[in-house]
N, C-alpha and C positions, 0 to 999 in steps of 0.2 A: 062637475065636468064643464059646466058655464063655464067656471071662472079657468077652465085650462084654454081654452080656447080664444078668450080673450086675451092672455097672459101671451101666448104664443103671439096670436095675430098683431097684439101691442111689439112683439120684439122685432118681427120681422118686417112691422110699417117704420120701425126706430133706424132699423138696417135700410131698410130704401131711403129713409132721410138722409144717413150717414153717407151711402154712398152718391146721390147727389149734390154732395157740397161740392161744387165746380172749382176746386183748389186754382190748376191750370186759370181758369178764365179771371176768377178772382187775382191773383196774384199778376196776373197780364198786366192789367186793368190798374189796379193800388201801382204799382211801381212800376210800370212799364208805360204806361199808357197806351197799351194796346190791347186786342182782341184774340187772342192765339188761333182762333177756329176761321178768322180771316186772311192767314199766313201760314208760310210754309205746307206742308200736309191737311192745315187746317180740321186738325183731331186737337182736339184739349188733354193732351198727355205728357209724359215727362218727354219721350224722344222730338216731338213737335217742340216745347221748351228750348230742348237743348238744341237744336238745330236751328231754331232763329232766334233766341235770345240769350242762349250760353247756358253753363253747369250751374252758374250762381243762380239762374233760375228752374232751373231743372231739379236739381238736388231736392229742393223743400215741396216740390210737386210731389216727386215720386216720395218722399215720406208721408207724407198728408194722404197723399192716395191710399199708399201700404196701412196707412196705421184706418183706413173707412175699412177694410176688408177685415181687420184681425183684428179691429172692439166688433163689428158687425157680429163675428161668430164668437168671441168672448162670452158678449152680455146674453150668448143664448143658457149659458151654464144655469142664468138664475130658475130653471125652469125645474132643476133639480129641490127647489124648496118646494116644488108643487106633489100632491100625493099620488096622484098620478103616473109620474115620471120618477117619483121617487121610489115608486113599487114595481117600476116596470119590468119584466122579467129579463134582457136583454139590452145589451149598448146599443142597438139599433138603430133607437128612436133619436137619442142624441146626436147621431150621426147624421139623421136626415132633416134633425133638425137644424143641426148647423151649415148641411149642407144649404138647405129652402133660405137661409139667414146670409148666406154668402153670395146665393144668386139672388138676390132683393139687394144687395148692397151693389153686384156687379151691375144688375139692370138702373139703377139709380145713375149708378155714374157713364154708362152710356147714355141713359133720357134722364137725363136731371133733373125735376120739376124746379130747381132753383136759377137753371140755367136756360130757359126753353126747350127742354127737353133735347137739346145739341152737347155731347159729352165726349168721350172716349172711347179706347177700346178694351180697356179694364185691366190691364195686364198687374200694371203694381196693386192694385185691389185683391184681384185674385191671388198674387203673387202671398197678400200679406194675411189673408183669409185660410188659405192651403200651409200657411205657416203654425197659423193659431190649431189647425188640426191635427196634422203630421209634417213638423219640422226636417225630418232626414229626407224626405221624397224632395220637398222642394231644395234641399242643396245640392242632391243629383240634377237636376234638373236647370239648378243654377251652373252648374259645370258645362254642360251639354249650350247654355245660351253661352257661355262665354268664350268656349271654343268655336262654337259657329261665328260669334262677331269676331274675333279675332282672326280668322280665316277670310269670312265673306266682306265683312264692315257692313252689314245689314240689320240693322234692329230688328224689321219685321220677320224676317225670314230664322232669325235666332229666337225669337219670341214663338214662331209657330212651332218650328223642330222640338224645341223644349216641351211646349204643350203636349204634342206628341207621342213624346217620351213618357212624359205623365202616365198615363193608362197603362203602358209596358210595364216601368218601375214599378206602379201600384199590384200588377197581378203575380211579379216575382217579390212582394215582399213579404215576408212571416209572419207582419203583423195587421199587415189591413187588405192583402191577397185572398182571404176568405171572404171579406165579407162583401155582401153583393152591394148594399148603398155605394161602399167606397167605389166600389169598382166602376158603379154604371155612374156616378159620380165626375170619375177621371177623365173617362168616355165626354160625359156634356163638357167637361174644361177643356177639353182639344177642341173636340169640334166650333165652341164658342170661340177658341181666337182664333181658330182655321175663319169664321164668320166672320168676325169682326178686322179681319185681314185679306178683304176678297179686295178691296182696291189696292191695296200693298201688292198681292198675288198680279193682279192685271199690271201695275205699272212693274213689274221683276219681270216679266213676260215678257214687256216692250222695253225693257232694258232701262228706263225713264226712274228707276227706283233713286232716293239719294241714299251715300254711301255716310257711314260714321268713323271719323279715327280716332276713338277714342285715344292712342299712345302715338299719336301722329307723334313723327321726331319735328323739335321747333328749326327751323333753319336759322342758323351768326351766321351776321356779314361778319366778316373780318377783314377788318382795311391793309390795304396794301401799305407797307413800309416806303416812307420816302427814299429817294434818292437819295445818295448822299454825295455834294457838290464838292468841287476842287475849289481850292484856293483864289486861283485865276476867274473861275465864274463865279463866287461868293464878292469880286473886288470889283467885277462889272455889273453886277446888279447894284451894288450900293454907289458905282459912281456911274449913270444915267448917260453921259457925257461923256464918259469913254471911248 
């Protein structure tokens, strides 16, 4: 029983490492020469990224971020070699356990111990964490963020409705609507980016929120067509002296 307890404690101190790699500030920093938690929003996340330094640097955040959340609850599987868990009577335990592995990886990337504990607010973590457990929740959920941003152009306000949503989906679905981990689960993922969005909420309040286009249409100039000159003024401009 020692060694299940260390085995556990080992996976989920692995998952708070993971989710502390400061992708955002790293990646600022290496090719940008800047600080992202100093700019814009000053949150180290993919939407901060994309709003002061563009998609080319956005894009490899939000993967780096998604892929700390979904190895986080991954490598809790190995715990299935232990006899323990291998005898357990009920899915349960795997469940709570990779839940406790997904919040150690989110808390990480909010305090970072690699960053000075200044991070994010966990969204692509979670996003990628809630994928390695139940994939079909999170693509409802991705429908719901992408109609809200395509309506509002509000990242945070589409990141919150989605969380949301979360807990709802979970109680109407057949296959993890019974079980109470999941549910009380869905429950702490709302209300944590409902938290981790309480200055998003104040600045949408005072109207001060920045907006996203993602499908902005680009504006062409398109130059006017010259004139086209007679005879008689083509004979005067070439003879000066006329």
């Amino acid at each position: 029983m020692i060694l299940t307890y260390y085995l556990v404690t080992t996976l989920l101190v692995i998952a708070y490492l993971l989710g502390s790699i400061p992708s955002a500030v790293w990646i600022g920093k290496k090719y940008y020469g800047v600080d992202i938690r100093e700019h814009g929003s000053k949150n180290a996340g993919t939407t901060n990224m994309l709003r002061v330094l563009g998609k080319r640097a956005a894009i490899p955040v939000f993967g780096l971020d998604f892929l700390k959340g979904f190895v986080a609850v991954t490598i809790i599987d190995l715990v299935k070699y232990d006899d323990f868990f291998a005898n357990a009577p009920t899915e349960n335990w795997f469940y709570i356990l990779r839940f406790a592995a997904l919040f150690c990886a989110v808390l990480g990337h909010i305090f970072p111990i690699f960053a000075g504990f200044r991070g994010g607010k966990g969204v692509a973590t979670i996003v990628g964490g809630v994928v390695a457990i139940n994939a079909p929740l999170v693509l409802l959920c991705l429908g719901v963020w992408i109609l809200v941003l395509m309506t509002t152009h509000y990242v945070s306000l589409s990141s919150m409705i989605a969380g949301i949503c979360y807990p709802i989906f979970t109680l109407i679905s057949p296959k993890v609507g019974n079980l109470p981990p999941f549910i009380i689960f869905s429950f702490v993922v709302a209300g944590l980016l409902v938290y981790t969005h309480r200055k998003n909420i104040k600045r949408l309040r005072e109207g001060t929120e920045s907006k996203i286009y993602v499908w902005k249409p680009r504006k062409v100039n398109i130059p006017k067509p010259e004139e086209k000159k007679t005879p008689a003024e083509e004979d005067v401009k070439e003879d000066p002296k006329a």
